[in-house]
N, C-alpha and C positions, 0 to 999 in steps of 0.2 A: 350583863356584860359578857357573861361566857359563854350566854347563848348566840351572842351577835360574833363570839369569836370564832364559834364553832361552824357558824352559817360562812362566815368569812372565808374559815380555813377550806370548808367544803366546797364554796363558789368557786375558791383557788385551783385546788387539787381538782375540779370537773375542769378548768378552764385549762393545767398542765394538761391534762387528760385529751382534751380536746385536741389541742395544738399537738401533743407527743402523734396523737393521728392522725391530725393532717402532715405533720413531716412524714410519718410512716408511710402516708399515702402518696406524696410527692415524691419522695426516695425511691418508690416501688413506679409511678411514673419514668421516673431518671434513667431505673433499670429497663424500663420497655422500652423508651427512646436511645439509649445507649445500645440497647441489643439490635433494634431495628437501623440504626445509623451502622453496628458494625457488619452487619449483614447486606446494605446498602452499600458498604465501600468495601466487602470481598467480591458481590456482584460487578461494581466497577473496577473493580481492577481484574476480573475475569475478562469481563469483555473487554478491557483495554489490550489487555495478553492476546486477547484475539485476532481484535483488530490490527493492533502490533503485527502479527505472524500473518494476517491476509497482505497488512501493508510488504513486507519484505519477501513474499509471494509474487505478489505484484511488480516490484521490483525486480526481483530475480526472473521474470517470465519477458518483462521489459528491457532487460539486459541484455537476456537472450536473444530476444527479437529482434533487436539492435546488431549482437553482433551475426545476426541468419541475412539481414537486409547488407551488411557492408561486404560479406560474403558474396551474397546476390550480386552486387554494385562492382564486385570485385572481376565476377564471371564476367557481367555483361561488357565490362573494358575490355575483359579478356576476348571476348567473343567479337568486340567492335574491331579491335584490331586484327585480329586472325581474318577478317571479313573484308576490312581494307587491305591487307596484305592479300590477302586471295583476288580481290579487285585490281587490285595493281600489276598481278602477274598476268591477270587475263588481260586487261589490257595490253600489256609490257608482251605477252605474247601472239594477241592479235595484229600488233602492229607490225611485228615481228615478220609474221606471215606475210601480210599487206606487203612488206619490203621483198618480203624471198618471190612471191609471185610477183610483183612488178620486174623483180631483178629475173625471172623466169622467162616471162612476157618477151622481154626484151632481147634474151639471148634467144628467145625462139624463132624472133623476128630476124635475127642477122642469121 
């Protein structure tokens, strides 16, 4: 009987034995997957930080360009009407003439 207690206790204690290393070896798993997850999520939030500051880059280049075109938009009214008003004079001055020489014409004729 104390032989069968002794084979018992020793089947036990290899079988603690066993198991204390397989936890050991799963905990030390845990550790490599936890170090590889936290290294996995400084890399992405690197590149988020990056893409973040390309996005508000972009933006700000978009911004600009927006206000360089209402600028543009702004000259070329400016430029339309200087263009019509320059058109209107020379008209407004050709006619002008057309009247002074018919009015010419005419007093040279009496």
């Amino acid at each position: 009987a104390a032989t069968a207690l002794s084979t018992m206790k020793s089947e036990f204690e290899t079988e603690i034995s066993d198991k204390n290393g397989t936890i050991q070896s799963l905990m030390g798993l845990i550790e490599e997957d936890k170090s590889s997850f936290d290294e996995l999520q400084s890399a992405k939030t690197l590149e988020l930080e990056s893409a973040n500051s390309a996005k508000q880059e972009l933006e700000d280049e978009l911004s600009s360009s927006q206000k360089s075109i209402s600028e543009l938009q702004r000259q070329i009214e400016s430029l339309q009407s200087e263009s019509s008003a320059s058109s209107l004079i020379s008209v407004l001055s050709v006619n002008s003439f057309k009247k002074s020489w018919n009015l010419y014409k005419v007093l040279m004729r009496s």
